[in-house]
N, CA, C and O atoms as a DFTB+ gen file, in Angstrom:
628 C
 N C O
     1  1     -65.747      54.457     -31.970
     2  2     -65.051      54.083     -30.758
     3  2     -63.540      54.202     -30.979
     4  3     -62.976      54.083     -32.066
     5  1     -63.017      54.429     -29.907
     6  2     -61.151      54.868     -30.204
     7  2     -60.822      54.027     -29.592
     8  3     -61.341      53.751     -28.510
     9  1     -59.489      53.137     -30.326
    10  2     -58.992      51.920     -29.530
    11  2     -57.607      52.184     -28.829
    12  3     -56.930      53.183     -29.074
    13  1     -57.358      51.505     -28.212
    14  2     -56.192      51.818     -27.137
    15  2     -55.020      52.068     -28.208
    16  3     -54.006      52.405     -27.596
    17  1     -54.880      52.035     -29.125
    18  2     -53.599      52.495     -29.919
    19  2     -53.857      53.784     -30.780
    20  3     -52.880      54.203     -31.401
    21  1     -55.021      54.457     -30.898
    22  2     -55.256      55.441     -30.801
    23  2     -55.176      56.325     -29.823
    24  3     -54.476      57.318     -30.023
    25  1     -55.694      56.212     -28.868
    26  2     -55.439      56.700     -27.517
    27  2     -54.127      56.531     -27.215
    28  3     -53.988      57.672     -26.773
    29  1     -53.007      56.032     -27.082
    30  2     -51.496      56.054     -26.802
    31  2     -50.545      56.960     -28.306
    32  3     -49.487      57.574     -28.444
    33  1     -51.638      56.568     -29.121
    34  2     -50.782      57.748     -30.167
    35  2     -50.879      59.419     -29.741
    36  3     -50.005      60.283     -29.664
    37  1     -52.623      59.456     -29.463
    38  2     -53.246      60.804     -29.231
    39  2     -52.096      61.273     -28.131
    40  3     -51.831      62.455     -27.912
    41  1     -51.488      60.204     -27.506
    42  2     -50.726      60.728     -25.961
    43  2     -49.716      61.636     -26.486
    44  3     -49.458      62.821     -26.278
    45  1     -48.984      60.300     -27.581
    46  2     -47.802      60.044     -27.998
    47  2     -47.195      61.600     -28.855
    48  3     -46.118      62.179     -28.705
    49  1     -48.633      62.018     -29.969
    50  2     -48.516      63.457     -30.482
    51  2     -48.612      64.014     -29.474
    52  3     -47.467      64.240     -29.083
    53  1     -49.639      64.549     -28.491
    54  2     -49.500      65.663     -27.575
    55  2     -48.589      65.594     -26.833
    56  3     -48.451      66.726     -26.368
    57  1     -47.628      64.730     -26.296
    58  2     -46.078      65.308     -25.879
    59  2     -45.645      65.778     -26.736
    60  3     -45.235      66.903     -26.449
    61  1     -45.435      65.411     -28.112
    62  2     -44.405      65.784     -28.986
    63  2     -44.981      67.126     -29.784
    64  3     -44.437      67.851     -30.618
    65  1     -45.750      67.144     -29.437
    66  2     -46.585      68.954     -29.868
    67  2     -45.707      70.003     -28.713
    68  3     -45.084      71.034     -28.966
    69  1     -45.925      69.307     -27.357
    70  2     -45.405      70.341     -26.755
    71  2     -44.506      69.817     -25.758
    72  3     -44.574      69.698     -24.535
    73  1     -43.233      69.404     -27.050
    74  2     -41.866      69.027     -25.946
    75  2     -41.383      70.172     -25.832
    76  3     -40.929      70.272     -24.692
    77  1     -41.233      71.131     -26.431
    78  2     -40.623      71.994     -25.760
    79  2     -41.216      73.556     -25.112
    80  3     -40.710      74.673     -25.228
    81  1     -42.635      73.077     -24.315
    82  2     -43.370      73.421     -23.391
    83  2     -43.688      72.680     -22.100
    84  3     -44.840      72.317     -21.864
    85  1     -42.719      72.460     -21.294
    86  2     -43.000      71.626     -20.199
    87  2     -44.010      72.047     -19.453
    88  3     -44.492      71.056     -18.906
    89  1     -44.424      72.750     -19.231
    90  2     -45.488      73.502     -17.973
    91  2     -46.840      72.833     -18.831
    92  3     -47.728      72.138     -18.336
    93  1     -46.706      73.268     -20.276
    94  2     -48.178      72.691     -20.939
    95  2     -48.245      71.381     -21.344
    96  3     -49.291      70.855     -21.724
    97  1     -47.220      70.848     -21.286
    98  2     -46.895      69.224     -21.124
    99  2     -47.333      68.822     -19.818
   100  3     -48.548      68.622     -19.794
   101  1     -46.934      68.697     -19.073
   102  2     -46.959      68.322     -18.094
   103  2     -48.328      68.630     -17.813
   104  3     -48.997      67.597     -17.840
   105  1     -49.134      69.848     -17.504
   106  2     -50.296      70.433     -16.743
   107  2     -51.787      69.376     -18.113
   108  3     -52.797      68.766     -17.761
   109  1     -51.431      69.521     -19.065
   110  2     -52.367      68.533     -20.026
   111  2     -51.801      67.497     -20.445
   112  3     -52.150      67.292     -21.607
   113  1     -50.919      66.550     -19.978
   114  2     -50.842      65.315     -20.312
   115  2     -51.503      64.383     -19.268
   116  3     -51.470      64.663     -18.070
   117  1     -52.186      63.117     -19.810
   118  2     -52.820      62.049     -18.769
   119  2     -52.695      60.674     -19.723
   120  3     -52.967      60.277     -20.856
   121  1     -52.138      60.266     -18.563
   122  2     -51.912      58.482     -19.403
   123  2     -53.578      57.808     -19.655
   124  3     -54.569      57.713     -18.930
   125  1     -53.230      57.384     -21.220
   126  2     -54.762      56.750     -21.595
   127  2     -55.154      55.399     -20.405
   128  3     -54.296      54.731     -19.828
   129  1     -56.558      55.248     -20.258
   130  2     -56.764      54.410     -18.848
   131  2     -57.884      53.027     -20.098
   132  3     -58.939      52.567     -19.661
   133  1     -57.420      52.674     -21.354
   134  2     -58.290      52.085     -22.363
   135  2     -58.575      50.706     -21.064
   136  3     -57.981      50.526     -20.001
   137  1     -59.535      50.039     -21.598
   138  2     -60.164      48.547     -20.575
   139  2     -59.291      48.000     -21.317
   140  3     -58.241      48.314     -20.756
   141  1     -59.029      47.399     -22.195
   142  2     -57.789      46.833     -22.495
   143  2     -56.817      47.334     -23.289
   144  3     -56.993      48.388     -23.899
   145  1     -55.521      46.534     -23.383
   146  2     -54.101      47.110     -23.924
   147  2     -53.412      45.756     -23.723
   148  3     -53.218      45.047     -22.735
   149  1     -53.107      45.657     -25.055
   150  2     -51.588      44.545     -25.170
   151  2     -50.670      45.204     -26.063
   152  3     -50.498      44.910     -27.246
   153  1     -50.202      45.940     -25.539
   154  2     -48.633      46.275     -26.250
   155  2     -48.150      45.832     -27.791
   156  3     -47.982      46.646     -28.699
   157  1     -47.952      44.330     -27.918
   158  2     -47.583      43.479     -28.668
   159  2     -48.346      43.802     -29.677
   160  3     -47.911      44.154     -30.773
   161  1     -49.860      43.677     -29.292
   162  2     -51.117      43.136     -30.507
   163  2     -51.340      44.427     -30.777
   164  3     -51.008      44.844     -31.887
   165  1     -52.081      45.515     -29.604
   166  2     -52.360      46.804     -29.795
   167  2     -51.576      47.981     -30.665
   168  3     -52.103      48.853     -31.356
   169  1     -50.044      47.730     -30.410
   170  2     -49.229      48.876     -30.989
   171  2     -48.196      48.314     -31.941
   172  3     -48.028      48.774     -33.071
   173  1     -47.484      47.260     -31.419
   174  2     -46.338      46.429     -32.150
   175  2     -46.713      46.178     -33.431
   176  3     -46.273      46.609     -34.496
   177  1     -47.831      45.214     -33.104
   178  2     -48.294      44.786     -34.777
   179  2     -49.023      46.395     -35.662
   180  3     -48.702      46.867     -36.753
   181  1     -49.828      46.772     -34.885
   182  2     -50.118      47.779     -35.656
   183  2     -49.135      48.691     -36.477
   184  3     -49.345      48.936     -37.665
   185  1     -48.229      49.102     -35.901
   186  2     -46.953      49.677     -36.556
   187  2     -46.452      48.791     -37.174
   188  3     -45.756      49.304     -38.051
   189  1     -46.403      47.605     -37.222
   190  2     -45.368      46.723     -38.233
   191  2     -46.133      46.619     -39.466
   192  3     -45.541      46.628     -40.546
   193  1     -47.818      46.491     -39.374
   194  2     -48.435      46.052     -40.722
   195  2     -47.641      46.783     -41.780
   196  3     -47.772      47.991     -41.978
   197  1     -46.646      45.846     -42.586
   198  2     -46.408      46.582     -44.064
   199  2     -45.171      47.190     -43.988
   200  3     -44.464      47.549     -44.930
   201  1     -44.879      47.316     -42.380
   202  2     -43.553      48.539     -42.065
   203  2     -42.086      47.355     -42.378
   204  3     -41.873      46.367     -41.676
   205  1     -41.283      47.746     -43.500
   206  2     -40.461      46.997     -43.971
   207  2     -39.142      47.795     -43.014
   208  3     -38.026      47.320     -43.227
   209  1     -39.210      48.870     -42.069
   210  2     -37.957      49.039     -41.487
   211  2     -37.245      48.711     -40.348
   212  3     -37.838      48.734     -39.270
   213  1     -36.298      48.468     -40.389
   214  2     -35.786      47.399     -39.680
   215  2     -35.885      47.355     -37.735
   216  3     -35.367      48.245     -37.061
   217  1     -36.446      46.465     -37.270
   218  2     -37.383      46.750     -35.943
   219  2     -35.887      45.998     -35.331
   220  3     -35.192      46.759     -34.657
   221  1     -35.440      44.785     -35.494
   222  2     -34.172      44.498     -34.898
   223  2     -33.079      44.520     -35.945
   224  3     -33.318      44.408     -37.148
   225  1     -31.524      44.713     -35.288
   226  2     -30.689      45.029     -35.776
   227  2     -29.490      44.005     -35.120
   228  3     -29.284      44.587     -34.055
   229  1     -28.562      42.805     -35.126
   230  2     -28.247      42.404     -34.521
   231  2     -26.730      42.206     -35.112
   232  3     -26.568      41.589     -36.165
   233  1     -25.446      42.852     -34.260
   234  2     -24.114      42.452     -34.770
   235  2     -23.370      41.563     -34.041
   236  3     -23.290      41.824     -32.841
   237  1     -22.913      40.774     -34.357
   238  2     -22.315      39.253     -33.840
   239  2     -21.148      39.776     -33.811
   240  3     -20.680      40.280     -34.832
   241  1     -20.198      39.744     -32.184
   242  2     -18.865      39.416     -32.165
   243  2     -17.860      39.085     -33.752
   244  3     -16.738      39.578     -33.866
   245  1     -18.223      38.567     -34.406
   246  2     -17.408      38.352     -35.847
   247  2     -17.844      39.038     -36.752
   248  3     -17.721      38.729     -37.938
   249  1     -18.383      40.006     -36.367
   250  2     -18.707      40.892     -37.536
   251  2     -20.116      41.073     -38.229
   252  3     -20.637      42.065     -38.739
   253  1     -20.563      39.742     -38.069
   254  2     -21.716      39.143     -38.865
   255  2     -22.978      39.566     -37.984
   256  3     -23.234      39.359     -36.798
   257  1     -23.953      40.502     -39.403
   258  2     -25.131      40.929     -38.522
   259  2     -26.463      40.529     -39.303
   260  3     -26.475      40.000     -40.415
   261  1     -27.798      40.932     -38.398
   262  2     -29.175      40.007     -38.428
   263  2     -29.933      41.380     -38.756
   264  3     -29.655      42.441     -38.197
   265  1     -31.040      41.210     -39.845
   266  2     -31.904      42.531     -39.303
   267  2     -32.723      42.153     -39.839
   268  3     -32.553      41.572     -40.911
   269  1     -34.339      42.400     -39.117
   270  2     -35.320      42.010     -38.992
   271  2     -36.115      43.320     -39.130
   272  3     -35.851      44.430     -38.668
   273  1     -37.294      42.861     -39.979
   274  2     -38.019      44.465     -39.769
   275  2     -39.479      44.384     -38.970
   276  3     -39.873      43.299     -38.543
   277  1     -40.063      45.300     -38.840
   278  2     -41.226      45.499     -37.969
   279  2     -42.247      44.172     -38.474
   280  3     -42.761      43.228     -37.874
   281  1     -42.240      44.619     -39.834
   282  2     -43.103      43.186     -40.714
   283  2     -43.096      41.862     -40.286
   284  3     -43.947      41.033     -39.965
   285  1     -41.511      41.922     -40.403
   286  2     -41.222      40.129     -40.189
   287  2     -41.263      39.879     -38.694
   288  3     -41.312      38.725     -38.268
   289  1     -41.243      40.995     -37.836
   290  2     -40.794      40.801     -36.425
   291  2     -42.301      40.514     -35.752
   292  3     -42.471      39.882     -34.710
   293  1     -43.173      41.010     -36.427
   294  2     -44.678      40.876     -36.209
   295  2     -45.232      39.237     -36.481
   296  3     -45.929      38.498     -35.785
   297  1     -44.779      39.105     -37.412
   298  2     -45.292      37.651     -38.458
   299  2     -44.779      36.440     -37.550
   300  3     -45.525      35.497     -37.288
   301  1     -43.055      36.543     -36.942
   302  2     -42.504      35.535     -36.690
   303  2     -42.494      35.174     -35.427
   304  3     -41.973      34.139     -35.013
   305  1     -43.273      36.309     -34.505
   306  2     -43.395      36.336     -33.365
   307  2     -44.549      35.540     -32.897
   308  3     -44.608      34.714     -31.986
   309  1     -45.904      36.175     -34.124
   310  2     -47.313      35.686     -34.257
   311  2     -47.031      34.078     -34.256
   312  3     -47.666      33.243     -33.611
   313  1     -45.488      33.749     -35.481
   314  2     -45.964      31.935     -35.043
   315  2     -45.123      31.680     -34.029
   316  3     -44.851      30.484     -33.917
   317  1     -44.619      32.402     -33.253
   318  2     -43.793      31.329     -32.291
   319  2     -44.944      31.913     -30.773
   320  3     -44.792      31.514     -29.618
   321  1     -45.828      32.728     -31.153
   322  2     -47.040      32.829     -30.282
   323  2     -48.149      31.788     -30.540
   324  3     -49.055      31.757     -29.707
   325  1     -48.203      30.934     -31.576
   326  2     -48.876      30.093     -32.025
   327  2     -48.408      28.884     -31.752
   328  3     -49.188      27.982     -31.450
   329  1     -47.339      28.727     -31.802
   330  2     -46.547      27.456     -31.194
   331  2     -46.718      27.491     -29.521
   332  3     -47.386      26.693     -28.863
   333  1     -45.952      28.604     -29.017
   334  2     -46.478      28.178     -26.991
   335  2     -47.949      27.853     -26.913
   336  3     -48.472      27.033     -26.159
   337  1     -48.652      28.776     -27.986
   338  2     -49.583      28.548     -27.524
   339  2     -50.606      26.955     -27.492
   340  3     -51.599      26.587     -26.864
   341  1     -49.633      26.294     -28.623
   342  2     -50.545      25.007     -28.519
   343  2     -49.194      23.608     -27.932
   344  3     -49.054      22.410     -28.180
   345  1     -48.345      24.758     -26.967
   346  2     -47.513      24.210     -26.050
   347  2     -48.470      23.865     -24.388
   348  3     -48.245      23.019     -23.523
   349  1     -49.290      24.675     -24.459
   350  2     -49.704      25.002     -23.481
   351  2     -49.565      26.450     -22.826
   352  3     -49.881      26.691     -21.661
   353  1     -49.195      27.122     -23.473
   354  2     -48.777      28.724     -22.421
   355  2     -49.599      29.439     -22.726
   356  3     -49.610      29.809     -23.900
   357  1     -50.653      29.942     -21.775
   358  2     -51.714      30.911     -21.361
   359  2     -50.896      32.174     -20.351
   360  3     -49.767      32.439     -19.937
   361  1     -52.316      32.718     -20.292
   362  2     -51.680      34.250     -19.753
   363  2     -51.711      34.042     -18.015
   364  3     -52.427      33.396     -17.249
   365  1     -50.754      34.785     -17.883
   366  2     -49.945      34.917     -16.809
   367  2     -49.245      34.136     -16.544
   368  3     -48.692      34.253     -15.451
   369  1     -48.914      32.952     -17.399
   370  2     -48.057      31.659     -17.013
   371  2     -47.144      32.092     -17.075
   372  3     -46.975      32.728     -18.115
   373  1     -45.850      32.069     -15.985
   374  2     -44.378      32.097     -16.684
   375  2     -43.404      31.586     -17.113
   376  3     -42.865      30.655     -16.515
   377  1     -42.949      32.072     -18.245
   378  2     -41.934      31.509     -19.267
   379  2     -40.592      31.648     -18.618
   380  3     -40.301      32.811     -18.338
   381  1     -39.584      30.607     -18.271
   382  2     -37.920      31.062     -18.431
   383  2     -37.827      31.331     -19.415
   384  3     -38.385      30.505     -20.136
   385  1     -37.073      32.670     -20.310
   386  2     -36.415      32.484     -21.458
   387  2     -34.788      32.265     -21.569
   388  3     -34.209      33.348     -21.644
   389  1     -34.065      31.325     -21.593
   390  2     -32.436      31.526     -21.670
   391  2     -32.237      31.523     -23.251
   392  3     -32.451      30.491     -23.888
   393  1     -31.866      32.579     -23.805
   394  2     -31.152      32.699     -24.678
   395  2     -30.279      33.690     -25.250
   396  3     -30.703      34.710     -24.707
   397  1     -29.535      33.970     -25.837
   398  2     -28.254      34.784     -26.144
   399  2     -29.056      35.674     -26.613
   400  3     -30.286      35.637     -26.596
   401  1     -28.127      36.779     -27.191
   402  2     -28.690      38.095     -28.108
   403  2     -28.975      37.517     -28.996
   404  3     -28.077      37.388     -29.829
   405  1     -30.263      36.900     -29.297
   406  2     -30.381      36.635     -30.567
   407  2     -31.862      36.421     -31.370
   408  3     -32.897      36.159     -30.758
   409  1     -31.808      36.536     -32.445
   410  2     -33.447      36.723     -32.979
   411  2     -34.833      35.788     -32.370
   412  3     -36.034      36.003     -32.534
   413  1     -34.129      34.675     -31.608
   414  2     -35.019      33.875     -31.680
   415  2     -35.877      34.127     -29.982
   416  3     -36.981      33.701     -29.642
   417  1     -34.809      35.026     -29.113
   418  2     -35.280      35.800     -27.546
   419  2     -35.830      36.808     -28.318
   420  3     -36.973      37.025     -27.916
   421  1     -35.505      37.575     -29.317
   422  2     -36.723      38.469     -29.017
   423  2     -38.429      38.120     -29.756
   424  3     -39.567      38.379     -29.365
   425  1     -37.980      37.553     -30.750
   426  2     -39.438      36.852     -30.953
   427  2     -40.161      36.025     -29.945
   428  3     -41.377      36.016     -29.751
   429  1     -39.212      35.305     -29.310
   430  2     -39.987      34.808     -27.851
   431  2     -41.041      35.648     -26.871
   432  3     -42.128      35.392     -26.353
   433  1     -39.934      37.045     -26.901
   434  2     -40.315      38.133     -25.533
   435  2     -41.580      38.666     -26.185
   436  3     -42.451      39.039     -25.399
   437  1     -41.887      38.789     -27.753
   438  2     -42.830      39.626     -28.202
   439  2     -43.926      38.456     -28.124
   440  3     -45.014      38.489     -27.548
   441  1     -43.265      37.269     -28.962
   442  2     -44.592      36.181     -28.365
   443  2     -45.155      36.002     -27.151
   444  3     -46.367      35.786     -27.175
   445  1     -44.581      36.032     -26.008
   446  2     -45.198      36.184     -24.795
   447  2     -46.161      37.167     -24.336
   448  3     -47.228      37.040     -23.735
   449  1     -45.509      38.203     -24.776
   450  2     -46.350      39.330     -24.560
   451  2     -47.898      39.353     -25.434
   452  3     -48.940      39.895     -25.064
   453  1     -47.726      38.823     -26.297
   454  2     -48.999      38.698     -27.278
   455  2     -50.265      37.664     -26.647
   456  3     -51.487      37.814     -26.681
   457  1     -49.375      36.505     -26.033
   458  2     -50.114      35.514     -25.104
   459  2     -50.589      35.963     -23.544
   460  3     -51.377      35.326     -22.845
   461  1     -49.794      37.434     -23.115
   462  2     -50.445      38.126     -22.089
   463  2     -49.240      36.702     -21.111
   464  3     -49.719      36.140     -20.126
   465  1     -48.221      36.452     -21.445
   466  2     -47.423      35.481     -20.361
   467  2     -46.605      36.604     -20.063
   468  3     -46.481      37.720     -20.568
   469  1     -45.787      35.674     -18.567
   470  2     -44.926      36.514     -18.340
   471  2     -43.367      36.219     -18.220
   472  3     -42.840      35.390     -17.478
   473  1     -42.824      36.975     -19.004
   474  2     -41.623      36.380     -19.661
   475  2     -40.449      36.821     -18.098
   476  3     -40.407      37.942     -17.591
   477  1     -39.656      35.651     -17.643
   478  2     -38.600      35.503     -17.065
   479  2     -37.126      35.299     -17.699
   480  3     -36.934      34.146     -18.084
   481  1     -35.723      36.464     -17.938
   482  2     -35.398      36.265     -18.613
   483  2     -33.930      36.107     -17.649
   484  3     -33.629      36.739     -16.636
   485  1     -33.179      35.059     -18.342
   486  2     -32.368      34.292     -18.109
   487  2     -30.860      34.079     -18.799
   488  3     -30.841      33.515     -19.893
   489  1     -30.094      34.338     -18.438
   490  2     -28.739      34.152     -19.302
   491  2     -28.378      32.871     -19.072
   492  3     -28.613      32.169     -18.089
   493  1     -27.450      32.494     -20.622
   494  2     -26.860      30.817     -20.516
   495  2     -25.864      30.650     -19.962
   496  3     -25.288      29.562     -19.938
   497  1     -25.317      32.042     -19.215
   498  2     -24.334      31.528     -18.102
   499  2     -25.315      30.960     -16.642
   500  3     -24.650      30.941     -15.606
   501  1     -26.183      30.698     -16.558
   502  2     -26.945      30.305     -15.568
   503  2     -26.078      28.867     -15.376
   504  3     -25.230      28.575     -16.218
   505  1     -26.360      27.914     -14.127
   506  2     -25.756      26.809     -13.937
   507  2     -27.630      26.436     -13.265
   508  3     -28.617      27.155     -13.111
   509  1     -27.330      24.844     -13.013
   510  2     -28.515      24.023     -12.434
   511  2     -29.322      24.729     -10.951
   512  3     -30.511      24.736     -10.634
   513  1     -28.278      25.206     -10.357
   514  2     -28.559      25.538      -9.378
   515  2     -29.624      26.943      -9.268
   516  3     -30.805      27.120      -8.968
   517  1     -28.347      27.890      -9.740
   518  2     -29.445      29.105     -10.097
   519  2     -30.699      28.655     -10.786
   520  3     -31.626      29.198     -10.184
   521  1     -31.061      28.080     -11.549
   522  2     -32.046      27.786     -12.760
   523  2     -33.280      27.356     -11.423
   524  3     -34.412      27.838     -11.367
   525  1     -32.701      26.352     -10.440
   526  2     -33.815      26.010      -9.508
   527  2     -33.853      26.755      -9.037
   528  3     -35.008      27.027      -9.363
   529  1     -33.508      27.755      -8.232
   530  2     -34.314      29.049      -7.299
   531  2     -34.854      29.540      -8.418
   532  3     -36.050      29.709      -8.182
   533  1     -34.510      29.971      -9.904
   534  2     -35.377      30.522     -10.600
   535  2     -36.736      29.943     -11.025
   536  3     -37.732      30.665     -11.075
   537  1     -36.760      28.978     -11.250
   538  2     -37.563      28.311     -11.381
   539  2     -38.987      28.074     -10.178
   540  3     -40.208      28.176     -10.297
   541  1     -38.148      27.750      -9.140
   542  2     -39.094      27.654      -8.178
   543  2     -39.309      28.504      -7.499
   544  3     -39.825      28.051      -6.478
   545  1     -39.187      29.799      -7.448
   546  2     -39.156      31.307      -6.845
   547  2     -40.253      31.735      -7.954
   548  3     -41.356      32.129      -7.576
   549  1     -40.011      31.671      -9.003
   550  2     -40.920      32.435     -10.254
   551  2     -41.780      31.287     -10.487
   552  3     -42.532      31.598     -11.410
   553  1     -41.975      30.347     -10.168
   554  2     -43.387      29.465      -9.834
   555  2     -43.487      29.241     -11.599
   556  3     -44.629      29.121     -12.044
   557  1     -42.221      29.179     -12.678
   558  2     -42.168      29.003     -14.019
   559  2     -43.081      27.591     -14.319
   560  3     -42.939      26.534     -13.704
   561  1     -43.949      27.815     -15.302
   562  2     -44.546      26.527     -15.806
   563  2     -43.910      26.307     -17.373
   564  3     -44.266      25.236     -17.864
   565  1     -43.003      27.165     -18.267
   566  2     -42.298      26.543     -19.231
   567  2     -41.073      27.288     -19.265
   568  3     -40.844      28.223     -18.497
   569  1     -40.199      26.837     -20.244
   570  2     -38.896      27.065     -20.499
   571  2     -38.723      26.994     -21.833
   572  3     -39.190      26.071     -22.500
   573  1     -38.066      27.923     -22.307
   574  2     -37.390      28.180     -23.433
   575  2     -35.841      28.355     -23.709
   576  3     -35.260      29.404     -23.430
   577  1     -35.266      27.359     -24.223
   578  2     -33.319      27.198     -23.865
   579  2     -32.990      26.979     -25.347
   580  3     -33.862      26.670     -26.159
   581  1     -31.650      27.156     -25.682
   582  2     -31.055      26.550     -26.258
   583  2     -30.743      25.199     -26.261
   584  3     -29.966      24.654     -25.478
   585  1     -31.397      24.642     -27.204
   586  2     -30.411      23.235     -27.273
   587  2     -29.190      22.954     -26.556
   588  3     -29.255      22.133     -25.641
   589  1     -28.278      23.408     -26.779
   590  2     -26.931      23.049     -26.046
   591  2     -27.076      23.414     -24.469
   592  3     -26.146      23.066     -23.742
   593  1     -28.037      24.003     -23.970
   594  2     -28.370      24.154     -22.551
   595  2     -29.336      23.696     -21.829
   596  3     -29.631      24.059     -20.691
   597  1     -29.958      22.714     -22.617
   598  2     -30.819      21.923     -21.936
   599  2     -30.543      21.138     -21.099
   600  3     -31.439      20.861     -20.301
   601  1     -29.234      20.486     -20.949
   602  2     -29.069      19.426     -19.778
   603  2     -28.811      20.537     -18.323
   604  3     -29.061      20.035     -17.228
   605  1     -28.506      21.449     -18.346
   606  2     -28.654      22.322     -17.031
   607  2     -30.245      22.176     -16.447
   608  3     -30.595      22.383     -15.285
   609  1     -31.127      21.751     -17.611
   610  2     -32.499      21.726     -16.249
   611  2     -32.574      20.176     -16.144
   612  3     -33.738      19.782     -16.210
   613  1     -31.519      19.049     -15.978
   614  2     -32.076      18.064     -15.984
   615  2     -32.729      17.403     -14.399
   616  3     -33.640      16.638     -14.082
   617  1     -31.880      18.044     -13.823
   618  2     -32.283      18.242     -12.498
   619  2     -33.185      19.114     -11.363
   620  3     -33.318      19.042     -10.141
   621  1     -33.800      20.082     -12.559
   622  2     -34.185      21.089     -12.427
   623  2     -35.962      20.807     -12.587
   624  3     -36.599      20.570     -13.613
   625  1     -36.380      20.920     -11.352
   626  2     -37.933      19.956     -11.243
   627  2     -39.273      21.430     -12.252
   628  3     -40.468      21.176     -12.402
């Protein structure tokens, strides 16, 4: 049996066999239709097992930078997918995420995706106000903030 990350590779070579044949690209390419597919679990982790090269890369205003590789980006995602998950966050629930460029949003965004949630993403220039139409427009059942931005949902039902 061929699993959906086989099937998106099989895709993935036959463009790249014939990128520079558009007519035979195009006329034999068809997006794989697998019964299931999670991105995260299906392809992410699969490419990370073992893969020590660097999946995030992050440079801070002062110079100072973060880098994370496929490995660790897989592993650290898996526990902060293990944590919502015994937060309560099931699939299709949606998540606010407010947080900066920083390692701990994208392990969020990949954890979500692994839980099949759906990630709402949010900057910490947000104020109380915005946060409630977001909130109550996107029908959000959790939130993910920075510490120092938590009192913006205190009012925030």
């Amino acid at each position: 049996m061929t699993t959906a990350t086989e099937l998106f590779r099989s895709a993935r070579d036959f463009l790249l066999e014939h990128r520079e044949n558009y007519a035979n690209a195009y006329e034999g390419f068809s997006w794989p239709r697998p019964a299931h597919f999670n991105w995260a679990l299906d392809w992410f982790d699969v490419i990370a097992e073992g893969n020590d090269r660097t999946a995030l890369h992050i440079v801070e205003e002062d110079g100072g930078e973060v880098r994370v590789s496929f490995a660790e980006m897989s592993e650290r995602s898996a526990r902060v997918a293990n944590w919502l998950r015994d937060l309560g966050v099931g699939p299709e629930d949606r998540v606010l995420v407010m947080l900066g460029n920083q390692v701990e949003l994208w392990e969020t965004a990949l954890a979500a995706m692994k839980l099949r949630a759906v990630v709402i993403p949010a900057t910490p220039l947000l104020g109380p106000a915005d946060l409630r139409d977001r909130v109550d427009r996107g029908r959000v059942k959790h939130v993910v903030v920075r510490a120092e931005d938590t009192a913006k949902f205190d009012d925030v039902p």
